[in-house]
C-alpha positions as CSV (number, residue, x, y, z in Angstrom):
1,X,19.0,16.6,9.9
2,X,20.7,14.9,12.6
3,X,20.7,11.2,13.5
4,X,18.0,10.2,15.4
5,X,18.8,6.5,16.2
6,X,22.5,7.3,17.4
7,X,24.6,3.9,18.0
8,X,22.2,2.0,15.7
9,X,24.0,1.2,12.5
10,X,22.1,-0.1,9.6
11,X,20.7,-3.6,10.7
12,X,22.5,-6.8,8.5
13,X,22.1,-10.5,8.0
14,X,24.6,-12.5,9.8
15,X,22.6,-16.0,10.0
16,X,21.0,-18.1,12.5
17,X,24.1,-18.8,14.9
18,X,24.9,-14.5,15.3
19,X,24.3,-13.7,18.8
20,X,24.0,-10.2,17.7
21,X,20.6,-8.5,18.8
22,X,20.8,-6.1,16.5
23,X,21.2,-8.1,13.3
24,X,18.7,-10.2,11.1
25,X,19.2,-14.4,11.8
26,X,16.9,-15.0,9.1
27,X,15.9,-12.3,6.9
28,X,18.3,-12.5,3.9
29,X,16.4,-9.8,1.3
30,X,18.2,-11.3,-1.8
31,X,17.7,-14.7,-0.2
32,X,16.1,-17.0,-3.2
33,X,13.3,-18.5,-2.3
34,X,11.3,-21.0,-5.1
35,X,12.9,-18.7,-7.6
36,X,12.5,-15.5,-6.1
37,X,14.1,-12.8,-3.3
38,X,13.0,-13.1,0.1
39,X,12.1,-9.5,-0.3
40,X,9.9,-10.1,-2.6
41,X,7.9,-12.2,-1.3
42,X,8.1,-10.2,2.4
43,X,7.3,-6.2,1.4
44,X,6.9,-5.1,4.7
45,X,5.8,-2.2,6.4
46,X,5.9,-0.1,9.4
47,X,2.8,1.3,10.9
48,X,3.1,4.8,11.5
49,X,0.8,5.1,14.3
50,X,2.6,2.5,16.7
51,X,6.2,3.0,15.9
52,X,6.3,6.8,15.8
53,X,3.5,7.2,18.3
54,X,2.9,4.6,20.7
55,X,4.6,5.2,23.7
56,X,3.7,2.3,26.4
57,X,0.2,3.7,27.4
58,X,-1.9,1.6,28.6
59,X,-5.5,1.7,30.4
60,X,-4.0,1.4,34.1
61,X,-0.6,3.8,32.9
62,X,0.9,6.7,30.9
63,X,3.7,6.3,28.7
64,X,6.9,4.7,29.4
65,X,9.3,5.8,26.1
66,X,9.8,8.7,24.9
67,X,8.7,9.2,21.6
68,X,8.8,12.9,21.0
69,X,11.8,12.5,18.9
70,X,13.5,16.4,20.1
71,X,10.2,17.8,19.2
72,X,7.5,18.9,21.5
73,X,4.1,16.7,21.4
74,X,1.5,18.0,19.4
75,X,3.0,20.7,17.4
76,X,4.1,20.2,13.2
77,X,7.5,20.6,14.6
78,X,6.8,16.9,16.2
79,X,4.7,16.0,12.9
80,X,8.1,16.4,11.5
81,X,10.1,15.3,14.1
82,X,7.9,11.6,13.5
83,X,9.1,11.6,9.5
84,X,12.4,11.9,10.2
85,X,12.8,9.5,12.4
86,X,10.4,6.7,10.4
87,X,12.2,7.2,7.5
88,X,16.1,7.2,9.4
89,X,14.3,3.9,11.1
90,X,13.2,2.2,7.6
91,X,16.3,3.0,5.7
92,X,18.1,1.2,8.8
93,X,16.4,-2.0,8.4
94,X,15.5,-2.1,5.0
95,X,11.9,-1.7,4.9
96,X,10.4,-0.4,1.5
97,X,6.8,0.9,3.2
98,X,4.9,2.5,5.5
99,X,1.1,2.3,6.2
100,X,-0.5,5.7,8.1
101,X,-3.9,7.4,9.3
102,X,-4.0,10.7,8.8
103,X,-4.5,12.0,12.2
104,X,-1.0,9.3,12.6
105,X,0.3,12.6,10.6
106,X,-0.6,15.7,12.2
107,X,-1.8,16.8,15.5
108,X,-5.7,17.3,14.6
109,X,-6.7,20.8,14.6
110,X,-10.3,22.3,16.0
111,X,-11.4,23.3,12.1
112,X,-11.0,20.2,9.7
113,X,-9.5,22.9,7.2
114,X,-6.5,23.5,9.3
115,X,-6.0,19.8,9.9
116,X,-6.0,19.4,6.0
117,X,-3.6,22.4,5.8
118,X,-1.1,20.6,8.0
119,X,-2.2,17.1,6.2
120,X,-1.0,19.0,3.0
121,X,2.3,20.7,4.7
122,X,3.9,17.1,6.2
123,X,3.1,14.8,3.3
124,X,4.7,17.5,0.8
125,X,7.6,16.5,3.7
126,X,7.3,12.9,3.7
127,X,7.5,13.2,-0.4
128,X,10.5,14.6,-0.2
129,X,11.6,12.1,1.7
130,X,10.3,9.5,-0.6
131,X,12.0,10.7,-3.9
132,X,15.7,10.7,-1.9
133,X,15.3,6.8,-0.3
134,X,13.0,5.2,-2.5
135,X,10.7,4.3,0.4
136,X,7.2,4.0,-0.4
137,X,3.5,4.2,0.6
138,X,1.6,0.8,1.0
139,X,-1.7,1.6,2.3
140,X,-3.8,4.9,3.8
141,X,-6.4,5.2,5.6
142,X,-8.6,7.5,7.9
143,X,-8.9,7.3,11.8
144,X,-12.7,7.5,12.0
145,X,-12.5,6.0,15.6
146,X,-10.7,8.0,18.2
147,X,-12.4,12.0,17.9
148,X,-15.2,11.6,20.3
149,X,-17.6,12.5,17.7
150,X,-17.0,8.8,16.6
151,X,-18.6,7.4,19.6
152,X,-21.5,6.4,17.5
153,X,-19.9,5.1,14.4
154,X,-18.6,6.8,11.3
155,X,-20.4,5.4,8.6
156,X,-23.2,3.4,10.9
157,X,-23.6,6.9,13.4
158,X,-26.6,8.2,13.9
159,X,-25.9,11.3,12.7
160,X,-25.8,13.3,9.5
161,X,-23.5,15.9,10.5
162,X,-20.7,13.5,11.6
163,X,-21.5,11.1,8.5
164,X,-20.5,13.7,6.3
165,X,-17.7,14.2,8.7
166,X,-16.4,10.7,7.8
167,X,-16.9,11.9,4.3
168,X,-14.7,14.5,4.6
169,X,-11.9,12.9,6.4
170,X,-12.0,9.8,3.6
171,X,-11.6,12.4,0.7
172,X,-8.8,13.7,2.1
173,X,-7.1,10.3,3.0
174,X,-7.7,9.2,-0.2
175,X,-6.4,12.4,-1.7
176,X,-3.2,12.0,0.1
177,X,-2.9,8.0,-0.4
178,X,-2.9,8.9,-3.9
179,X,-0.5,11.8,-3.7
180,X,1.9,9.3,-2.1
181,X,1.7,6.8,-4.1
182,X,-0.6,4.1,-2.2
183,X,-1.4,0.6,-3.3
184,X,-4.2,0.0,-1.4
185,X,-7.0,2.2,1.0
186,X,-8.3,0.5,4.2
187,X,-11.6,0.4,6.0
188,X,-11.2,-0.7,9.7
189,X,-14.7,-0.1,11.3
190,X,-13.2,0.6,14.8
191,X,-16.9,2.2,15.8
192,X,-19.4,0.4,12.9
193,X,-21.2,-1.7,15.3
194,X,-23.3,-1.8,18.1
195,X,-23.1,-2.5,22.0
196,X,-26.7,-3.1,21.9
197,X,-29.7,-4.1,19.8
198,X,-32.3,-2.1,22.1
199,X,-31.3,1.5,20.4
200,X,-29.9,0.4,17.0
201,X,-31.0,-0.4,13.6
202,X,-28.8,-2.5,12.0
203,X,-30.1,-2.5,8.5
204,X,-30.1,1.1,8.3
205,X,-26.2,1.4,9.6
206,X,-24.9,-1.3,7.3
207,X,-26.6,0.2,4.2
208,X,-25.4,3.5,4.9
209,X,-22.0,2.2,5.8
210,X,-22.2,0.7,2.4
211,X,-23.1,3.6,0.6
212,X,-20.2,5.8,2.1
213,X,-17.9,3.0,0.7
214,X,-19.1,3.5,-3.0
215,X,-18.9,7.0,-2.8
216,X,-14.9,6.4,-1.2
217,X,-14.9,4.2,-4.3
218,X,-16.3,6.5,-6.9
219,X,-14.0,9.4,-5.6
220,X,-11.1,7.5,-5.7
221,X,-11.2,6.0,-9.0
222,X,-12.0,9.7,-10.3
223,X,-9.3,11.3,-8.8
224,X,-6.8,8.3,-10.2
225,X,-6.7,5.8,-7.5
226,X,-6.0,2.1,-9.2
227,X,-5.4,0.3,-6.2
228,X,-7.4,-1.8,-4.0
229,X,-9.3,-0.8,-1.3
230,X,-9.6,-3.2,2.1
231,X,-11.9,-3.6,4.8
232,X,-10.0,-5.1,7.4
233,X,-11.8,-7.4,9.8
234,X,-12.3,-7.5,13.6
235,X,-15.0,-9.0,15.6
236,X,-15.1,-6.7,18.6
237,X,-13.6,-4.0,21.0
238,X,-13.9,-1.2,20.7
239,X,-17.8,-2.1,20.1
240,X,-19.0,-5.4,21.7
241,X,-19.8,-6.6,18.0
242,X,-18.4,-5.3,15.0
243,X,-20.4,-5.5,11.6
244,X,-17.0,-6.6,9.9
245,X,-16.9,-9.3,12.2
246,X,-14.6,-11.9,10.5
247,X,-13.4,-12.6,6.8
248,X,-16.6,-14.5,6.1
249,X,-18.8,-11.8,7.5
250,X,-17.2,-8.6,5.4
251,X,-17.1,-10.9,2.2
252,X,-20.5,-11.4,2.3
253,X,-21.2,-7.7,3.2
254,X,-19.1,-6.7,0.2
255,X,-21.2,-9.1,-2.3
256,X,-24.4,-8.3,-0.7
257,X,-24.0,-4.1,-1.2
258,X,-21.7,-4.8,-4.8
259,X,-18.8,-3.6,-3.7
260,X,-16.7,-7.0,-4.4
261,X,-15.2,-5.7,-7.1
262,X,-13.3,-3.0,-5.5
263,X,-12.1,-4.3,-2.4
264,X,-10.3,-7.6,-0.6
265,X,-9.1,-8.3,2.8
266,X,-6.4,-6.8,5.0
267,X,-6.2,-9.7,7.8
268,X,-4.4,-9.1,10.7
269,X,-3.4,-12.2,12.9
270,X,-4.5,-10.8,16.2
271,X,-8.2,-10.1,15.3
272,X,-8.3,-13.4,13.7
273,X,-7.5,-14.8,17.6
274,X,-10.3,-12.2,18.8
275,X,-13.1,-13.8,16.3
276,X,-11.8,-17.2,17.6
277,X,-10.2,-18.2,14.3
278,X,-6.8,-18.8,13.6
279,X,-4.7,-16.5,11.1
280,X,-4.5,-19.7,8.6
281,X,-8.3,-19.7,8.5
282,X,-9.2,-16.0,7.9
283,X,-6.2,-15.8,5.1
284,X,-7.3,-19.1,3.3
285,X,-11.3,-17.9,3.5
286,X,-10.2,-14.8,2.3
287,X,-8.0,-16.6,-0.6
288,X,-10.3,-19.0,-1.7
289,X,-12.8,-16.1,-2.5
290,X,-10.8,-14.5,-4.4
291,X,-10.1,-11.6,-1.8
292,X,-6.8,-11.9,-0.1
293,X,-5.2,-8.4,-0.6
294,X,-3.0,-7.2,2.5
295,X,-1.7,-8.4,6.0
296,X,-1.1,-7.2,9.3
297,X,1.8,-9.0,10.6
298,X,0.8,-9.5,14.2
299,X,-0.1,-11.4,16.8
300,X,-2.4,-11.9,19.8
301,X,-2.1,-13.3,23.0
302,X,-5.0,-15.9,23.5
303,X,-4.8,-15.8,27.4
304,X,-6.2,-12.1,27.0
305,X,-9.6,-11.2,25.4
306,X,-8.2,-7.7,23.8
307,X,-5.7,-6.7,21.2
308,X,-2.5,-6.5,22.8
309,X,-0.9,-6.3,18.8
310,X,2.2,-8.3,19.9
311,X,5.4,-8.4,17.4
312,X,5.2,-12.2,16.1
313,X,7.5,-14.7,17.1
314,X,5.5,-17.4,16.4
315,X,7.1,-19.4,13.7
316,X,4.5,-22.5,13.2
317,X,1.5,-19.3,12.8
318,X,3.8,-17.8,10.1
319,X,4.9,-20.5,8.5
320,X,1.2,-21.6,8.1
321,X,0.5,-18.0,7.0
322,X,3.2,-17.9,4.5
323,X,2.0,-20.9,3.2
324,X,-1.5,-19.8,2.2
325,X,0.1,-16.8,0.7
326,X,2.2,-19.1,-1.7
327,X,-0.6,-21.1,-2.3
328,X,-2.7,-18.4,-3.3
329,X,-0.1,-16.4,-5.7
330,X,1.1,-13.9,-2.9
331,X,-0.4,-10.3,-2.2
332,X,-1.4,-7.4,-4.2
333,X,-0.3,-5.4,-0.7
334,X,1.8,-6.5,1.8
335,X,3.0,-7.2,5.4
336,X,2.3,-4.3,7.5
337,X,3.7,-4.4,10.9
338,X,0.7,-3.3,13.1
339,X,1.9,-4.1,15.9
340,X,3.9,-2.2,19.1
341,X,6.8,-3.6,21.6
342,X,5.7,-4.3,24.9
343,X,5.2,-1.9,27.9
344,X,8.3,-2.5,29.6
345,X,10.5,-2.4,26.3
346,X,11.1,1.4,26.1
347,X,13.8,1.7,24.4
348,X,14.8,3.1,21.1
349,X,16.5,-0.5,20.4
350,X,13.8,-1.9,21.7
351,X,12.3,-0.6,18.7
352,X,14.8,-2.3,16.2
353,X,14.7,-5.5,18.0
354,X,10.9,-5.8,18.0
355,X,11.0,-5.5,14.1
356,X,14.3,-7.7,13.6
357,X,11.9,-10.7,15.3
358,X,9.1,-9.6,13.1
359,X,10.6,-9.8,9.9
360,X,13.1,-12.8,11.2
361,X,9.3,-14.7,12.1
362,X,8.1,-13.9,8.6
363,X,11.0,-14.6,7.1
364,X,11.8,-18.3,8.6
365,X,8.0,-18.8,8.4
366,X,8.7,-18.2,4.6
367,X,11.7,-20.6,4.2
368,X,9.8,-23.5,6.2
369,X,6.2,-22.7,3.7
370,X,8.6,-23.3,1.1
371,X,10.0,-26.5,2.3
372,X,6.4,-28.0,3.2
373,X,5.2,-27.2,-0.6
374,X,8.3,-28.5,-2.0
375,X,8.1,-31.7,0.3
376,X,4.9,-32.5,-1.3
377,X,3.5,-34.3,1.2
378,X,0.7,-32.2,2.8
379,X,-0.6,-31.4,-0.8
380,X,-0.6,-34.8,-1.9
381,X,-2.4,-36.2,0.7
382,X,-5.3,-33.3,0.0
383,X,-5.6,-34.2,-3.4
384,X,-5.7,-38.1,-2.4
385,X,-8.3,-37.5,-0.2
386,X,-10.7,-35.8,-2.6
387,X,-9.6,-38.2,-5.8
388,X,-13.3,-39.4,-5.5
389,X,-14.5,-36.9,-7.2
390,X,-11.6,-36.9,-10.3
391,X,-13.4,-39.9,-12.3
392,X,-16.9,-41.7,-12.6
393,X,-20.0,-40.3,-10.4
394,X,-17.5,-37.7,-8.4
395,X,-16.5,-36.1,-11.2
396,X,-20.0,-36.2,-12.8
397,X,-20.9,-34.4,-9.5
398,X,-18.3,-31.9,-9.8
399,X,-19.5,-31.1,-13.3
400,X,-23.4,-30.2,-12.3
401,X,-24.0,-33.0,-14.5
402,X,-25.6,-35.6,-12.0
403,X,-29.0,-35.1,-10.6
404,X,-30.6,-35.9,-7.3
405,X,-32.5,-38.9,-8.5
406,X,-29.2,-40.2,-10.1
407,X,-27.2,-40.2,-6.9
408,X,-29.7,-41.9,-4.7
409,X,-30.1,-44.5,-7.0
410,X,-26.0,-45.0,-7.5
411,X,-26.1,-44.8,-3.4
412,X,-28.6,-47.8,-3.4
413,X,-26.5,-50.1,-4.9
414,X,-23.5,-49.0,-2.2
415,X,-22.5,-51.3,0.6
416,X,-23.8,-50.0,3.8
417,X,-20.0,-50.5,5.2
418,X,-18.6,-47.5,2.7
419,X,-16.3,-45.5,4.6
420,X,-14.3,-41.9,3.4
421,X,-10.6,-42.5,4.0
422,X,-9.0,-41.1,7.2
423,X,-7.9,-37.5,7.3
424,X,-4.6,-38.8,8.9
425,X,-4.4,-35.6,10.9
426,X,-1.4,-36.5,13.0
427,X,0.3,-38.0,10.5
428,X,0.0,-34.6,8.4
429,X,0.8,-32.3,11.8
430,X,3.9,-35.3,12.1
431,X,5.2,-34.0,8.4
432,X,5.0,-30.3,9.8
433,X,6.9,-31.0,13.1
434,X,9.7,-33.0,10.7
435,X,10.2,-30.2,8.1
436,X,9.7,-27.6,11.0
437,X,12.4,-28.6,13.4
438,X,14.6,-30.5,11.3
């Protein structure tokens, strides 16, 4: 195989003052970081479908770079052409994973049995590739949104014929997840919704949605899958309203159909923006219930009302992700880089540059979440602010030991002048700026 990426050498850490585009400024794998590698806290991934495939289209254009890689489009000779240069591309910048669809894979054929044929051929190909550089698999998944026969939903359609469609594509993806290796599965609902509620029946689609996820489940624990599976959550477009909406709204859809068990969250940044969140509050809702499995390192732009799936550069939204992560014990996935460079950047170094400032974000926004925890200042003041409840009636409350009568009564001998303390909010975003910038 010859080199793809020709006059890009393997990408190295030379600190924050190089002036070298094609070198990390802040990611510093053996770094140690509260005890541990940088790396390990950071296992990033690249997204097969927008690094190997996207190529600058957009609604008003056709491509701008030339991905084809000496291979002509739509052929296995491209399919190929795609593994070798992800895997000349990960070895270059030191990233352990990759994250796919299967139609990200292979051109998809007319008979789903030839398009599992050629499923089988390229990830007996991308194995081989696995066992020489030690490059693994993080998460699989099927693209149940982009064949036409999608236009109704996969698992909420309307019809039979293309539910079991769905079925069929999600055993395969599974199968091949778990022939390469996968730690996790993902649900995206790009078509599970509805653009209106005059022809749908939304009981009926979420239920059946739900039952085509425990029979994914079933079949994946029966054909050896240990890993978790994800639903990752986004509140619209394609469909004016998705049914995975935002964390809150899948967690609750999980508990309500019992499938809590199997799955977490896969947030990504930019359909936080899109549900009018920030990426802080779908992580920690996600965390705090127990359910914060995977990430897609991202970012939106909140002057536009779509997913643009921007590289991140914005160091106070991953430092506050990075924080919640620590908080929470860090991920059973990882950081998967679901995100593409910009129209206009074209270029194979383009390429490399757009992931340097992804994993130079993360990686800063990891040093600084370290910093702010080891300060001590932000978590003090939180548990100050709730010491109420650590002794006398509080902590009675917090116990389930204090009854309804009991509190109105200890409330009637209160002053009418009790006050909570203040939040303190700008003092606590002052702390932030100071260990930020300093």
């Amino acid at each position: 195989m010859s080199e793809i990426f020709k006059g890009i050498d393997t990408i190295r850490y030379e600190g924050p003052q190089s002036k070298n585009p094609l070198a990390f400024k802040f990611y510093d794998a053996e770094k140690l970081v509260m005890g541990k590698p940088m790396k390990d806290y950071l296992p990033f991934a690249m997204a097969w479908w927008h690094n190997l495939g996207a190529a600058g289209t957009d609604m008003f254009g056709r491509d701008t770079a030339d991905k084809s890689f000496g291979a002509e489009k739509g052929t296995m000779a491209h399919a190929k052409a795609k593994v070798d240069a992800g895997f000349e591309f990960m070895q270059k910048l030191g990233i352990e994973y990759f994250c796919f669809h299967d139609v990200d894979l292979v051109p998809e054929a007319d008979d789903i049995n030839e398009t599992n044929a050629r499923l089988d051929e390229i990830t007996d190909y991308i194995l081989e590739k696995m066992n020489k550089t030690g490059i693994k698999c993080l998460w699989g998944t099927a693209n149940m949104f982009s064949n036409p026969r999608f236009m109704n939903g996969a698992g909420s359609t309307n019809s039979a014929d293309v539910y079991c469609f769905a079925a069929a594509q999600i055993k395969k993806a599974l199968e091949l997840t778990v022939k390469l290796g996968g730690k996790g599965y993902v649900f995206w609902g790009g078509r599970e919704g509805y653009e209106t509620l005059l022809n749908t029946d939304v009981k009926f689609e979420q239920e059946n949605i739900a039952r085509l996820m425990h029979m994914a489940v079933d079949y994946g624990r029966k054909i050896g899958f240990t890993g978790d599976f994800y639903i990752e959550p986004k509140p619209k477009e394609p469909m004016k309203h998705q049914y995975d909406f935002d964390a809150a709204t899948a967690i609750g859809f999980l508990r309500q159909y019992g499938l809590d068990k199997d799955f977490k969250m896969n947030i990504e940044a930019n359909h936080a923006t899109l549900a009018g969140h920030t990426f802080q509050h779908e992580l920690r809702i996600s965390a705090i219930n127990g359910m914060l499995g995977s990430i897609d390192a991202n970012q939106g732009d909140y002057l536009l009302g779509w997913d643009t799936d921007e590289f991140p550069f914005d160091v106070y939204e991953a430092t506050m992700c990075m924080y919640e992560v620590l908080k929470a014990g860090g991920l059973t996935g990882g950081f998967n880089f679901d995100a593409k460079s910009r129209r206009p950047s074209n270029t194979y170094e383009d390429m490399f540059e757009s992931y340097i400032l992804g994993m130079d974000t993360f990686a800063l926004g990891l040093i600084k979440a370290a910093e702010i925890i080891e300060d001590g200042r932000i978590d003090g003041f939180v548990a100050q602010k709730y010491s109420s409840f650590n002794e006398g009636i509080g902590a009675k409350i917090v116990a389930g030991e204090a009854t309804l009568e009991e509190l109105a009564d200890y409330a009637h001998n209160l002053k009418n002048t009790t006050e909570p303390c203040s939040g303190k909010q700008e003092r606590l975003q002052g702390v932030l700026n100071s260990i930020l910038f300093k």
